[in-house]
Short mmCIF file of the C-alpha atoms (twelve columns), coordinates in Angstrom:
data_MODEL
# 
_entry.id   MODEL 
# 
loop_
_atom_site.group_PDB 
_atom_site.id 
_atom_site.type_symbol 
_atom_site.label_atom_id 
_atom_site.label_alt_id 
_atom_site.label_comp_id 
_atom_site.label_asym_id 
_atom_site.label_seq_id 
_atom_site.Cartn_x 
_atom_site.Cartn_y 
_atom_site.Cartn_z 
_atom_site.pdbx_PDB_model_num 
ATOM 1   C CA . UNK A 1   -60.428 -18.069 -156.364 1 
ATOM 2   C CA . UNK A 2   -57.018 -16.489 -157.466 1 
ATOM 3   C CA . UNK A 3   -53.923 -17.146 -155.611 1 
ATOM 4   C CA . UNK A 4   -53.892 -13.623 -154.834 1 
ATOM 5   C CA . UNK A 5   -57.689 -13.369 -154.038 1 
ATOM 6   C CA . UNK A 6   -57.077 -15.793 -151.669 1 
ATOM 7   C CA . UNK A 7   -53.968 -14.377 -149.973 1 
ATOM 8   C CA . UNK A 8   -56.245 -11.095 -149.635 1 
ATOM 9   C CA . UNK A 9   -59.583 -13.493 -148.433 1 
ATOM 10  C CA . UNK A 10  -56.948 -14.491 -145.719 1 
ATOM 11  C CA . UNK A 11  -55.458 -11.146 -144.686 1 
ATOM 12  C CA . UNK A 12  -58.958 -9.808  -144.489 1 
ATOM 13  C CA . UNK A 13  -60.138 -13.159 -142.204 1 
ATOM 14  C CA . UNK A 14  -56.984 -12.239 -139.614 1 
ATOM 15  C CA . UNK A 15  -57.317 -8.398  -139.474 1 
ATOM 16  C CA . UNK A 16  -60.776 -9.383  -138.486 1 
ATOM 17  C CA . UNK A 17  -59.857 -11.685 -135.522 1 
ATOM 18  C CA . UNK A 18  -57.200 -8.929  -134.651 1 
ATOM 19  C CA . UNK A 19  -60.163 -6.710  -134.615 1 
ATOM 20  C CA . UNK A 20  -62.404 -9.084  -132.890 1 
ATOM 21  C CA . UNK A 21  -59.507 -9.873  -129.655 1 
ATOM 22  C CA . UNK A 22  -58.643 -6.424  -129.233 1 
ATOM 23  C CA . UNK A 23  -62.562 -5.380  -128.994 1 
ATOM 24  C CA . UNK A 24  -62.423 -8.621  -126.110 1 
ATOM 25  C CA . UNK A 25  -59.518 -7.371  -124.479 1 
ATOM 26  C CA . UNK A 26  -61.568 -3.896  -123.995 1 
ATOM 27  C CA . UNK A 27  -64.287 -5.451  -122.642 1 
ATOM 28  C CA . UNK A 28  -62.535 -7.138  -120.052 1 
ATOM 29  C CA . UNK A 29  -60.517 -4.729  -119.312 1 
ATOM 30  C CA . UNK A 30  -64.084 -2.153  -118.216 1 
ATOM 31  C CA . UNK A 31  -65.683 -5.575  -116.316 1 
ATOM 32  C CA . UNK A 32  -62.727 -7.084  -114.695 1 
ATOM 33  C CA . UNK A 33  -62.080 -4.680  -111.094 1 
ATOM 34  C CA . UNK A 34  -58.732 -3.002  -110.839 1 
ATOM 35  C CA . UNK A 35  -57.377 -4.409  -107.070 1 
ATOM 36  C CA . UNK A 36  -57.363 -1.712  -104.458 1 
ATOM 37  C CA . UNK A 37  -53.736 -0.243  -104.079 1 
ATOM 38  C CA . UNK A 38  -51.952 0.547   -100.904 1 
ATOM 39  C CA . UNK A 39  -49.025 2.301   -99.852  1 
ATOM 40  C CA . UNK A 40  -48.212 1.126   -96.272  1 
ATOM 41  C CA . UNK A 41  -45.566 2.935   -94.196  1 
ATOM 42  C CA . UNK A 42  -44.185 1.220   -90.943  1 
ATOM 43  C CA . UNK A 43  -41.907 2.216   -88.023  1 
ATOM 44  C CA . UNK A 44  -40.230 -1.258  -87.568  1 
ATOM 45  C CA . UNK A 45  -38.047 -2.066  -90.531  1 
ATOM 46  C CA . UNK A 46  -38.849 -5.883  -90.634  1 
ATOM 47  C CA . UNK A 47  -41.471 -6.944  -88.001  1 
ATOM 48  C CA . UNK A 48  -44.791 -5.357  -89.551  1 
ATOM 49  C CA . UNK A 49  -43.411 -4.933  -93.413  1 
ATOM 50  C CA . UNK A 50  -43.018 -8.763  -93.038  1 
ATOM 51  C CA . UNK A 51  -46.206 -9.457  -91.984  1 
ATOM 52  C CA . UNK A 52  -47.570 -7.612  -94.135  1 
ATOM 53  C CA . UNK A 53  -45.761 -8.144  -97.040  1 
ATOM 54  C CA . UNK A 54  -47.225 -12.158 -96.698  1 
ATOM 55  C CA . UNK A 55  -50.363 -11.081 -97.745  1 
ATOM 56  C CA . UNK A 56  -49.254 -11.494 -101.166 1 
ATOM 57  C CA . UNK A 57  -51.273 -8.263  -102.496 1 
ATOM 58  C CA . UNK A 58  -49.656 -7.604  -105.784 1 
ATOM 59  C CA . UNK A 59  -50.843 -3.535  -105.477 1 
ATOM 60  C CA . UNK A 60  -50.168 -3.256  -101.725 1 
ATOM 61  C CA . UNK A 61  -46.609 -1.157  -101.388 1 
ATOM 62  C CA . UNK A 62  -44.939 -1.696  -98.023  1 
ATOM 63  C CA . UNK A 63  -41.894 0.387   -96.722  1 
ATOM 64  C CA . UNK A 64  -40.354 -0.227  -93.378  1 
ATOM 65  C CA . UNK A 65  -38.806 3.074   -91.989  1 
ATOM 66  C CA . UNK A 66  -37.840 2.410   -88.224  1 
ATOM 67  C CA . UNK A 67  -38.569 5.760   -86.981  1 
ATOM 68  C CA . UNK A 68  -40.571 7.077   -83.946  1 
ATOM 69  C CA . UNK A 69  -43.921 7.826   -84.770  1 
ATOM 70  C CA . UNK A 70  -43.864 11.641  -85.594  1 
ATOM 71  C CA . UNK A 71  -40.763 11.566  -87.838  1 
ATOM 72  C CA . UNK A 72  -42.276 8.160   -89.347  1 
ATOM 73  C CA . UNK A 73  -45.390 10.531  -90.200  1 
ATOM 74  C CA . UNK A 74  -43.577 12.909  -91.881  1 
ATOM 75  C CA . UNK A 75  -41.760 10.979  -94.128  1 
ATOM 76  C CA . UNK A 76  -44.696 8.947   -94.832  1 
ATOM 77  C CA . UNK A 77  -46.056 12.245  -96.575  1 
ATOM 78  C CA . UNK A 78  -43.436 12.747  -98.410  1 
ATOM 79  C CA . UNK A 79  -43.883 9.191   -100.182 1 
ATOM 80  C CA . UNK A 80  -47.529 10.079  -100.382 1 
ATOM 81  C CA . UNK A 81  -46.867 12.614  -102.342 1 
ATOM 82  C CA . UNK A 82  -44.292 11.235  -105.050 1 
ATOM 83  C CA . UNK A 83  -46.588 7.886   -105.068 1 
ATOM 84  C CA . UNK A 84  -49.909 9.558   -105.790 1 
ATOM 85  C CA . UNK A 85  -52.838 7.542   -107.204 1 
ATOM 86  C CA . UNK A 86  -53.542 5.051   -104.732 1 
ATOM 87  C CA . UNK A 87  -56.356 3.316   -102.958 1 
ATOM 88  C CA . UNK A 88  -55.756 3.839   -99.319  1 
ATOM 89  C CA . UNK A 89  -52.364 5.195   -97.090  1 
ATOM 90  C CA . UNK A 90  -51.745 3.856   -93.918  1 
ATOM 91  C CA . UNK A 91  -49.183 4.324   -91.608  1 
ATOM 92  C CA . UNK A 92  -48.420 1.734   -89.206  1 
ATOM 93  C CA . UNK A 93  -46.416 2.112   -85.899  1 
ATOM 94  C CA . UNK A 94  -46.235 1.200   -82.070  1 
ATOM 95  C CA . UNK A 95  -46.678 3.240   -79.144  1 
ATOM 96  C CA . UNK A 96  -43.350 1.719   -77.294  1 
ATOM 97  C CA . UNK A 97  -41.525 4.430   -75.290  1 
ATOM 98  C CA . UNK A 98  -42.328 7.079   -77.321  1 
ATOM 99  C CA . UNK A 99  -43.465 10.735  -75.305  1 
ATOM 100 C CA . UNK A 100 -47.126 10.284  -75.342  1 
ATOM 101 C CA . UNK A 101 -48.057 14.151  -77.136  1 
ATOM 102 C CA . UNK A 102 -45.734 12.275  -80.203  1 
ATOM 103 C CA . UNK A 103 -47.435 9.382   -80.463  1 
ATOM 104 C CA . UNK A 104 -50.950 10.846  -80.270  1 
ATOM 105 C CA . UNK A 105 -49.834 13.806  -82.520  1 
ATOM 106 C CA . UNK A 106 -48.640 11.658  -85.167  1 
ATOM 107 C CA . UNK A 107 -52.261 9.821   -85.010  1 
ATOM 108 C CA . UNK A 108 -53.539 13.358  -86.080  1 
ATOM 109 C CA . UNK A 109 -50.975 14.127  -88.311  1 
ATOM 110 C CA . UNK A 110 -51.427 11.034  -90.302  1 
ATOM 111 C CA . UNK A 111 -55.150 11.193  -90.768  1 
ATOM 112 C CA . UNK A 112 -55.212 14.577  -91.584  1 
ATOM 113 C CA . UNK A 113 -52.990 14.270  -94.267  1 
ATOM 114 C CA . UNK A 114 -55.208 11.464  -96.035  1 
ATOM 115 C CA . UNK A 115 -53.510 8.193   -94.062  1 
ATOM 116 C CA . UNK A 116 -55.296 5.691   -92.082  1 
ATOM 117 C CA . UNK A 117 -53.186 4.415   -88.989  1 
ATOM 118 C CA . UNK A 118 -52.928 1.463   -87.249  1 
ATOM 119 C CA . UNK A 119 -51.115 1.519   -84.393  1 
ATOM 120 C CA . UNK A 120 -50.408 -0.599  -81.305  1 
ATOM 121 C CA . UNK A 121 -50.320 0.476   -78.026  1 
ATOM 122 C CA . UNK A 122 -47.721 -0.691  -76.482  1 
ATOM 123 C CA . UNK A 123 -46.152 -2.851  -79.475  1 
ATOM 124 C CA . UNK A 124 -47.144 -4.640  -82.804  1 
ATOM 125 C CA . UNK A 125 -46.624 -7.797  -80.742  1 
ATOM 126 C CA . UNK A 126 -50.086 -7.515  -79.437  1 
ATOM 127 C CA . UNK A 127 -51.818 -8.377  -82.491  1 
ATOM 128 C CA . UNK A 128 -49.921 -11.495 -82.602  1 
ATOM 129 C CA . UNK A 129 -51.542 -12.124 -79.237  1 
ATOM 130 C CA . UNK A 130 -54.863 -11.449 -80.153  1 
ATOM 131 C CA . UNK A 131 -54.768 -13.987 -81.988  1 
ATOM 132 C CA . UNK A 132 -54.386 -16.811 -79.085  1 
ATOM 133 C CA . UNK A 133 -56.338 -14.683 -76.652  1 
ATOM 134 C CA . UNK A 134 -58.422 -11.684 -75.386  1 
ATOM 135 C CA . UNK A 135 -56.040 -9.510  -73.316  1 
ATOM 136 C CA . UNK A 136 -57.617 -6.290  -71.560  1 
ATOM 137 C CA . UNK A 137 -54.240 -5.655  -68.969  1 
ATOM 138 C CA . UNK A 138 -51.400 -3.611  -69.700  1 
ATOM 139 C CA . UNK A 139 -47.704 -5.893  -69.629  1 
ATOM 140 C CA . UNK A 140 -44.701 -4.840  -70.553  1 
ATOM 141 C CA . UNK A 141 -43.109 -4.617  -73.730  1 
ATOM 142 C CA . UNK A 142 -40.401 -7.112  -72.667  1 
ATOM 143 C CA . UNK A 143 -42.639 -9.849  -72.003  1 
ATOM 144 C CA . UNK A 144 -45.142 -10.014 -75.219  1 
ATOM 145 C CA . UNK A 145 -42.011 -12.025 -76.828  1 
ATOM 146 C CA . UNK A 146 -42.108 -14.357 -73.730  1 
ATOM 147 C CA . UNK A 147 -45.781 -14.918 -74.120  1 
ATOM 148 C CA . UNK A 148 -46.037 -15.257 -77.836  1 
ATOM 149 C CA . UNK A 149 -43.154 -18.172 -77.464  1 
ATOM 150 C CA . UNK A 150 -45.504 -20.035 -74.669  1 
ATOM 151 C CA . UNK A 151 -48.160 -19.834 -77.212  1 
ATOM 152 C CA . UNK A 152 -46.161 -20.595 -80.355  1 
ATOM 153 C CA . UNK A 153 -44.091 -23.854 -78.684  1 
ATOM 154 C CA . UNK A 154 -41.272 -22.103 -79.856  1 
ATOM 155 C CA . UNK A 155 -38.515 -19.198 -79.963  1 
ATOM 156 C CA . UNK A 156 -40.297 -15.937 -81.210  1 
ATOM 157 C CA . UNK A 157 -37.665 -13.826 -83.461  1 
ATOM 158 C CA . UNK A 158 -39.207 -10.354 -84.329  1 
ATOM 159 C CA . UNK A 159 -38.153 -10.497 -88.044  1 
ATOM 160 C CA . UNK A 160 -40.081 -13.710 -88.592  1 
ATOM 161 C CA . UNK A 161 -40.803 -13.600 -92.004  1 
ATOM 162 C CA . UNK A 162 -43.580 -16.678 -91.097  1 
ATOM 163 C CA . UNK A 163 -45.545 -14.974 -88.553  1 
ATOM 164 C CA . UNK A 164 -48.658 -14.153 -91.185  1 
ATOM 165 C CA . UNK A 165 -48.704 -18.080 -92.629  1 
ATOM 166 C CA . UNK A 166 -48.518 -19.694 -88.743  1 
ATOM 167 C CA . UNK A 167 -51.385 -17.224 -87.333  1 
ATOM 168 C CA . UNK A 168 -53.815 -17.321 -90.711  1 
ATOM 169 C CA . UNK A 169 -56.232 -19.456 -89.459  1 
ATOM 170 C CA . UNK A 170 -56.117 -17.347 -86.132  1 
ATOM 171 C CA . UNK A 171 -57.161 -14.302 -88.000  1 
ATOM 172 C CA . UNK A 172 -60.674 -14.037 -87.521  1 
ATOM 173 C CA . UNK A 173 -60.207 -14.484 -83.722  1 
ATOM 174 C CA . UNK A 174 -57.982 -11.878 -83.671  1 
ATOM 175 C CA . UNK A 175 -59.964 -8.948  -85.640  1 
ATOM 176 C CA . UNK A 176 -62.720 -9.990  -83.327  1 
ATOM 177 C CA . UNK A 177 -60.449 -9.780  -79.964  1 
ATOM 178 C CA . UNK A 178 -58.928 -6.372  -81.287  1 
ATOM 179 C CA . UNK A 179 -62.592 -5.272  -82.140  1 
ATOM 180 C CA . UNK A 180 -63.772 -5.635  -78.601  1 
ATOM 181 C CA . UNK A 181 -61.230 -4.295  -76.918  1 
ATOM 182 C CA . UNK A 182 -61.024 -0.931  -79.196  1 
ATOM 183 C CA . UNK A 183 -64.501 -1.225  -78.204  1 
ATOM 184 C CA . UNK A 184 -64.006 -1.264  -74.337  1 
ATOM 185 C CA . UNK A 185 -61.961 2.286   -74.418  1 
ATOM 186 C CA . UNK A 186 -65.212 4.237   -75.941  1 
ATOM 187 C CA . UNK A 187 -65.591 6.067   -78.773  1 
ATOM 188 C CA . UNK A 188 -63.512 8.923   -77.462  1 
ATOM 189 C CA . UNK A 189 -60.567 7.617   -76.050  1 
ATOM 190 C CA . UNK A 190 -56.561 8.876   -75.818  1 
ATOM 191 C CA . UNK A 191 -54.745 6.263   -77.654  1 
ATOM 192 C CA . UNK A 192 -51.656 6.948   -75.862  1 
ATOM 193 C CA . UNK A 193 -53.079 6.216   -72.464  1 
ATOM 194 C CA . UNK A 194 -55.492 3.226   -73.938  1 
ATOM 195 C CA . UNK A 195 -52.970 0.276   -73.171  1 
ATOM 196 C CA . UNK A 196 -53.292 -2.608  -74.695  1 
ATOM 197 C CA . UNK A 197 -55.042 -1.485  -78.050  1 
ATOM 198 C CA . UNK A 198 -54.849 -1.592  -81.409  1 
ATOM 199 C CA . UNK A 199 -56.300 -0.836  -84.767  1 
ATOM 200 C CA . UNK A 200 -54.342 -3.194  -86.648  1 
ATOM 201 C CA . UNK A 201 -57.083 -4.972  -87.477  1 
ATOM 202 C CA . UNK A 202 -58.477 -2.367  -89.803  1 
ATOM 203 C CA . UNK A 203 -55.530 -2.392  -92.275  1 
ATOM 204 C CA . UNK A 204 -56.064 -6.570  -92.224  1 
ATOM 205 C CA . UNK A 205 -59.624 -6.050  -92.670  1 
ATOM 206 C CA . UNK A 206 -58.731 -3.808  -95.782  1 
ATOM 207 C CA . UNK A 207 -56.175 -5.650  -97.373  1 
ATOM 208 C CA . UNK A 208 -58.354 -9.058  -97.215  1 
ATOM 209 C CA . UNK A 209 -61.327 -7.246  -99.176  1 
ATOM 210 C CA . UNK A 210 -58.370 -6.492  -101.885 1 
ATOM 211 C CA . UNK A 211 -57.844 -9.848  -102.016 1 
ATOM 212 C CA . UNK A 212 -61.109 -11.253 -102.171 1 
ATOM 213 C CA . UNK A 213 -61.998 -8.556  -104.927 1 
# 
C-alpha cells in the first residue's frame, strides 16, 4: 500500500470509530433514565432547604423564601413559571402562627396551581421527631427544639446543615410514623386544625425514588 493509501486506509478506520461512538452515545442516551427534576420552594430560609438540599439530588432545585404560607405560594408560582419543564413542584412550609384560612388557603392554592405541598402542622421540627417516636398530642412550638436535643444528646440549632446525615437511618421510621398519623385525621380532614401532622414524608418518599432511579 501507498503512503498515501495508507494515510486514507487510516482516516477512513477513525471516521468509522467516530461513527461507531457517536451511534453508542445515542443509544445510551434513549436507555439510560433522565432523573426526575424538582423545584422545591420553602418558607424557612435554612431549616428545610438544608435538609433537603443533603439529599444530594443533582436535578432537585431548592429555594428557601421565609415567607408565611400564602405569600410563600405566590411567589412559588412565579418561579414555576420562569423554571418550566420539571418533574414535580412542591412547596414546603409550617403551619406556626399563621391565621388558619392562610395556611389552609395556601394548601389549595398550591395544588391547584400544579404544586404538591408538604407542610407541618405546627413546625418542620416534627418530622425530625418522627423519626425517634410516634407523637399523636399537640406541644408547643417552643418545646420541639427541647425535645429533639433530649433525643439527639445534644444542642439542636435550626440551621443544622447535618440534620439529614444524623437521622438517615431513622428515615423509614419516620415515613411510617408520619404515615399513621396522616392516617388517624381521615381522609377529609382541615389541616390547619389537624395538630401534629405532616406530609413531609411524601416529598422524601419522592425524592428517594429519584435517587434510586
Amino acid at each position: 500500500m501507498t503512503p498515501r493509501g495508507k494515510r486514507l486506509h487510516e482516516e477512513l478506520l477513525q471516521q468509522r470509530r467516530v461513527q461507531g461512538l457517536e451511534g453508542f452515545q445515542r443509544r445510551v442516551a434513549n436507555v439510560v433514565p433522565t432523573r426526575r427534576s424538582f423545584l422545591i420552594v420553602c418558607g424557612g430560609q435554612e431549616t428545610e432547604p438544608n435538609y433537603f438540599l443533603a439529599f444530594g439530588l443533582p436535578s432537585a432545585k431548592v429555594i428557601g423564601r421565609g415567607d408565611d404560607p400564602l405569600k410563600l405560594v405566590e411567589v412559588a408560582i412565579g418561579l414555576k413559571d420562569a423554571d418550566p419543564g420539571r418533574h414535580e413542584y412542591w412547596c414546603v412550609f409550617d403551619r406556626d402562627s399563621f391565621p388558619p384560612n392562610r395556611f389552609n388557603t395556601a394548601i389549595e392554592t398550591a395544588r391547584a396551581n400544579g404544586f404538591q405541598v408538604a407542610y407541618s402542622n405546627e413546625a418542620f421540627e416534627l418530622w425530625y421527631l418522627l423519626h425517634y417516636q410516634y407523637i399523636d398530642a399537640g406541644i408547643a412550638r417552643s418545646l420541639y427544639g427541647r425535645k429533639l436535643e433530649a433525643l439527639l444528646n445534644h444542642a439542636y440549632a435550626k440551621n443544622s446543615e447535618a440534620m439529614y446525615a444524623e437521622l438517615r437511618d431513622r428515615q423509614d421510621t419516620a415515613i411510617q410514623n408520619a404515615e399513621r398519623l396522616l392516617a388517624s385525621y381521615g381522609a377529609s380532614h382541615n389541616p390547619e386544625s389537624a395538630n401534629p401532622s405532616t406530609t413531609v414524608h411524601f416529598l422524601v418518599r419522592a425524592l428517594n425514588a429519584a435517587l434510586s432511579a
